[in-house]
C-alpha positions in Angstrom: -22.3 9.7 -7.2 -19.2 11.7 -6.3 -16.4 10.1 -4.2 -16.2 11.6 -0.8 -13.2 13.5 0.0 -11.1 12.6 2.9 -11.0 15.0 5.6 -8.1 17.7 5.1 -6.9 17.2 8.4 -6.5 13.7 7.8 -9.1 12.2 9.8 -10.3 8.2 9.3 -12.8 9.2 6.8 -12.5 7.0 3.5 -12.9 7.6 -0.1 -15.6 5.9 -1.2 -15.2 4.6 -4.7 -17.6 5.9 -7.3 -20.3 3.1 -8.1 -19.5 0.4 -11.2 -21.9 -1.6 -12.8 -21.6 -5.4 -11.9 -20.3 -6.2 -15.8 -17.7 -3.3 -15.5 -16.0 -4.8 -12.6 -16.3 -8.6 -13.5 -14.4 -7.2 -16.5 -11.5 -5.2 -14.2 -10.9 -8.8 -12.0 -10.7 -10.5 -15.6 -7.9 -7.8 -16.3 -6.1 -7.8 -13.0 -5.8 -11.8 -12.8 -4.1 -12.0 -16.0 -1.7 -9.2 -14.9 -1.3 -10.8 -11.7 1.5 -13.6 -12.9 3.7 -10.5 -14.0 3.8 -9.0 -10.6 4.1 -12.1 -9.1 7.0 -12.6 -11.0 8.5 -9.4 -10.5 7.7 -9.1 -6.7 9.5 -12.2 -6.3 12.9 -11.3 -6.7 15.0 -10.4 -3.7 17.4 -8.1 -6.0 14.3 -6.0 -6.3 15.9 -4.3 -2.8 17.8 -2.4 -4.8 15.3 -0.2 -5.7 13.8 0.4 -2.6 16.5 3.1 -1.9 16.2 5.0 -5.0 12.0 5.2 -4.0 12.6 6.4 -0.8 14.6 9.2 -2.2 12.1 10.1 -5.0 9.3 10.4 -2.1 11.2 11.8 0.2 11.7 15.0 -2.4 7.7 15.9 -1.7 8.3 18.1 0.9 5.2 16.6 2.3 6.2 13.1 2.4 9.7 14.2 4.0 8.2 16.3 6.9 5.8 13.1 7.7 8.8 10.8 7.8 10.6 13.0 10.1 7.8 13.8 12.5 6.4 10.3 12.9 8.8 7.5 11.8 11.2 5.5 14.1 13.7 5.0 11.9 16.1 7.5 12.4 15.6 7.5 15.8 15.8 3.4 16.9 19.0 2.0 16.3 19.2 -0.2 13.2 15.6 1.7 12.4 15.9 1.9 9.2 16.2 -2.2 8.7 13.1 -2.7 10.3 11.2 -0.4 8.9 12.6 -1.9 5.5 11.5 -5.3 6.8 8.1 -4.4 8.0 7.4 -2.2 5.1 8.7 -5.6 2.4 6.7 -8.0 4.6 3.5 -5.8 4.1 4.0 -5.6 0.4 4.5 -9.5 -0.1 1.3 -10.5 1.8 -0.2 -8.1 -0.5 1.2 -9.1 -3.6 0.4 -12.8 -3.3 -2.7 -12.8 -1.3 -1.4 -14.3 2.0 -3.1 -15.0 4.9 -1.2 -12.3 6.4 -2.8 -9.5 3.5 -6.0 -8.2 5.9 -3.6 -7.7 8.9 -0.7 -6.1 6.4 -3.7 -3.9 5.1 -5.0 -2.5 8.8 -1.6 -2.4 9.7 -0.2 0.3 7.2 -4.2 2.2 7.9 -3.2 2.2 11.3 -0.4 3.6 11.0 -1.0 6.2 8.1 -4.1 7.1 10.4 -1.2 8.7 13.2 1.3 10.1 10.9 -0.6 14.1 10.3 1.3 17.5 11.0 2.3 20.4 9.7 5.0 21.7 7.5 7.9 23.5 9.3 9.9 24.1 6.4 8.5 25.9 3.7 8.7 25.5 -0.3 7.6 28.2 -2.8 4.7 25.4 -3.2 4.1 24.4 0.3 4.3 27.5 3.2 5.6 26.8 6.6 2.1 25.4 8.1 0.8 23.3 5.5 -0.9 20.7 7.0 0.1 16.7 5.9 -2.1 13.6 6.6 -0.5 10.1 5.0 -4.3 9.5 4.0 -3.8 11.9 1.2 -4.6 10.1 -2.2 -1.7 12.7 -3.3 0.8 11.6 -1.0 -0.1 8.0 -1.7 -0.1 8.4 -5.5 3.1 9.9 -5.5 4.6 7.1 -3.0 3.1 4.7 -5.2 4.2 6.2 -8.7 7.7 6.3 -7.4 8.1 3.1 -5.6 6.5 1.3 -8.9 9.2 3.1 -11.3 11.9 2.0 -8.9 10.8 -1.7 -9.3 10.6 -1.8 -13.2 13.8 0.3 -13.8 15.6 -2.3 -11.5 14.0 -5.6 -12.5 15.0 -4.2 -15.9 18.1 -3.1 -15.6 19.6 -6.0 -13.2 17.2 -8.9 -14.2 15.9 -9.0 -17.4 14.1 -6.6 -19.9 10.2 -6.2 -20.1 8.3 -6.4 -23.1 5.6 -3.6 -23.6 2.8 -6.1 -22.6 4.3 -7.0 -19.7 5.0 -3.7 -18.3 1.4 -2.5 -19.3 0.0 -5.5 -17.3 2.6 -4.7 -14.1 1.0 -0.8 -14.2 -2.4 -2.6 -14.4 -1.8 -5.4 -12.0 -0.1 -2.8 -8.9 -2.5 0.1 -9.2 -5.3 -2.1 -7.0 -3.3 -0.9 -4.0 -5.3 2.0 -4.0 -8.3 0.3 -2.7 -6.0 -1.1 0.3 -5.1 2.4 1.1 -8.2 4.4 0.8 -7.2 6.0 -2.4 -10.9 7.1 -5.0 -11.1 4.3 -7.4 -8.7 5.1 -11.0 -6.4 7.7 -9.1 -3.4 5.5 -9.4 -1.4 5.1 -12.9 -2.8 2.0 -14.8 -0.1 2.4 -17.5 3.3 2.8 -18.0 2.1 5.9 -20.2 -0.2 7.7 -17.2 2.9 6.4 -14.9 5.4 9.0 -16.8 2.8 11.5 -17.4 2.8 12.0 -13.6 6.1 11.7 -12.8 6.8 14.6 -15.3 4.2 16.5 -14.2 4.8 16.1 -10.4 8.4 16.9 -11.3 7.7 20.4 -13.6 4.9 21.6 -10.9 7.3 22.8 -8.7 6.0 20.5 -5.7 9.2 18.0 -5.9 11.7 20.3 -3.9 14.2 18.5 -2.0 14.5 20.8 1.6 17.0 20.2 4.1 14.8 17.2 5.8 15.0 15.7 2.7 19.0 15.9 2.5 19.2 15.1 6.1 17.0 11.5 5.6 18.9 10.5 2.8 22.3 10.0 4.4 20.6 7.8 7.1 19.3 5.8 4.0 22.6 6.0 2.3 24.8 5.1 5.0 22.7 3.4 7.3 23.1 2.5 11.1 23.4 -1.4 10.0 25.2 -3.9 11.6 29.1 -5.0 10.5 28.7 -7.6 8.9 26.2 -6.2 6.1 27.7 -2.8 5.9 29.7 -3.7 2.8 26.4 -4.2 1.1 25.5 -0.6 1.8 28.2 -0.1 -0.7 26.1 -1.5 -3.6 22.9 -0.2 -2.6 24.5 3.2 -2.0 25.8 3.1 -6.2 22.5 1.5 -7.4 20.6 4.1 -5.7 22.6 7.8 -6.6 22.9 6.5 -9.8 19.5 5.2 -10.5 18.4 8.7 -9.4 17.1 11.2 -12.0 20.1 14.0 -12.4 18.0 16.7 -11.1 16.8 15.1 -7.9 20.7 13.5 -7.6 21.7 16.9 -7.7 19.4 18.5 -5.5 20.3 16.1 -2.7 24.1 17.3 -3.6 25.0 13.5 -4.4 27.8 13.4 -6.8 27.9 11.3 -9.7 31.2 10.3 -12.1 31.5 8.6 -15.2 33.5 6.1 -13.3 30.6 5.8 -10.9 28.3 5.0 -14.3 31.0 2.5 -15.1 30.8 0.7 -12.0 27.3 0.7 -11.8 27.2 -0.5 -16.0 29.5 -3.4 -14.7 27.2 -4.5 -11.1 24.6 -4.2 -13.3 25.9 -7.0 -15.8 27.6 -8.9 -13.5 24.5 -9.5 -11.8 22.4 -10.1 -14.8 24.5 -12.9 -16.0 24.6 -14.6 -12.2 20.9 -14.8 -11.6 20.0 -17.8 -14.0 22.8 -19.9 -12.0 21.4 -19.0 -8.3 19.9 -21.6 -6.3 16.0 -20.5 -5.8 15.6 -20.3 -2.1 18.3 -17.6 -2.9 17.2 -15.4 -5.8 13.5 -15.3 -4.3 11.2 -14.4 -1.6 9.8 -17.9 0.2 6.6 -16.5 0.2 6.7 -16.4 -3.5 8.3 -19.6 -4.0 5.2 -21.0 -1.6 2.3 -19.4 -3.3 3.7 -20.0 -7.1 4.4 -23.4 -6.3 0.7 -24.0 -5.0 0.0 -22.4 -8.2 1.8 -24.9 -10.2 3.6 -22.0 -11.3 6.5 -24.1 -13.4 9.0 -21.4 -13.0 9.6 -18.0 -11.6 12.4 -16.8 -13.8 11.3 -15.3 -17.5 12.1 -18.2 -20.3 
């Protein structure tokens, strides 16, 4: 039986998976546990907030995603907005990640507030005319948040912590794409390999639909130079080099961000630096509690890669 589509104005309505036999899906859960210690490891690292920035960017450049984020989201409007959207937003993914009792709240939490944020485009594309309706219950909109915040996280973790081996990213692709069940997204729609990952990103980005509009430009410098308070603002510093540089050229250069081989330098030498520091910092430090808590109920011996 065919999933049914959500509503195009972005009502409440659901997609309903497609029906699986009993064996098929005893077989998925036996797939997604053993993937589930490789996002648990990767989920646990704090550094992982460097990629955060670099993902907003990427979804911001769906003209779609921007025009939601500008109509309906607080944080460019509530001073230090953009922090506590960033913790509200990390808190939701953690629960969700290890399976806390907080995950069923975290889940009706980001429905609730998906099932508010609808509109319509002001600011046309040559894909999307002024009036193009938006709902955040889109499974496109979601895939494309999804896809680019799960990109961010391997090309930091890899980049800043240690590399992957093919396995290990195939199970991470595996282990994240379940999210699409939290969010109301049909059943397979989200990429379950690194492969199907990349396929979409290139196609989303030679489609035409990634177009970085004047919204989009305007957003980004209140996520790279944040309202944050003093004492943290030299922190924006790093975050600002991880993210322009992390960026893909074209979508760097449509936002008009300047990039130097110095810059590539300086980002080459963060990179190490911080590489080579991680093994020596004290746990509570390098990770999330929550992921120290639940691996350690786990009997998890350690969270770093040996």
């Amino acid at each position: 039986m065919a999933a049914r589509p959500v509503r195009a104005d972005g009502g409440n309505t659901r997609l309903a998976p497609p029906g699986a036999d009993r064996a098929s899906r005893r077989a998925d859960a036996r797939t997604r546990d053993a993937a589930a210690p490789v996002v648990h490891r990767i989920h646990a690292e704090r550094v992982l907030l460097l990629a955060w920035g670099r993902a907003i960017l990427l979804q911001l450049a769906h003209p779609l995603v921007a025009a939601g984020v500008d109509d309906h989201s607080g944080f460019h409007r509530q001073r230090y907005g953009g922090l506590h959207r960033l913790r509200r937003t990390l808190d939701a993914m953690l629960a969700l990640t290890y399976d806390t009792p907080e995950a069923p709240r975290a889940a009706r939490r980001i429905n609730a507030t998906h099932d508010r944020v609808r509109g319509t485009l002001r600011e046309g594309t040559p894909v999307f005319p002024p009036g193009t309706p938006y709902a955040a219950h889109d499974p496109e909109l979601l895939r494309w948040v999804h896809a680019t915040l799960i990109d961010s996280f391997l090309l930091v973790y890899q980049r800043f912590v240690a590399p992957l081996s093919p396995e290990e990213i195939e199970a991470y692709c595996y282990g994240t794409h379940v999210l699409e069940s939290v969010l109301g997204a049909p059943e397979g729609f989200f990429p379950r390999s690194r492969a199907e990952l990349d396929a979409y990103l290139q196609r989303m980005e030679a489609s035409g639909v990634i177009h970085v509009t004047d919204t989009a430009r305007r957003l980004a410098r209140l996520i790279l130079w944040p309202d944050a308070p003093l004492p943290i603002r030299p922190a924006g510093i790093v975050t600002r080099l991880v993210t322009v540089g992390t960026l893909p050229p074209a979508i760097r250069a449509a936002y008009g961000l300047r990039w130097s081989a110095r810059d590539e330098q300086a980002l080459c030498l963060l990179a190490w630096g911080i590489r080579h520091a991680l093994p020596v910092v004290p746990a509570p430090l390098r990770y999330w509690p929550v992921a120290r808590q639940v691996l350690a109920t786990h009997r998890t011996p350690h969270l770093a890669p040996s």
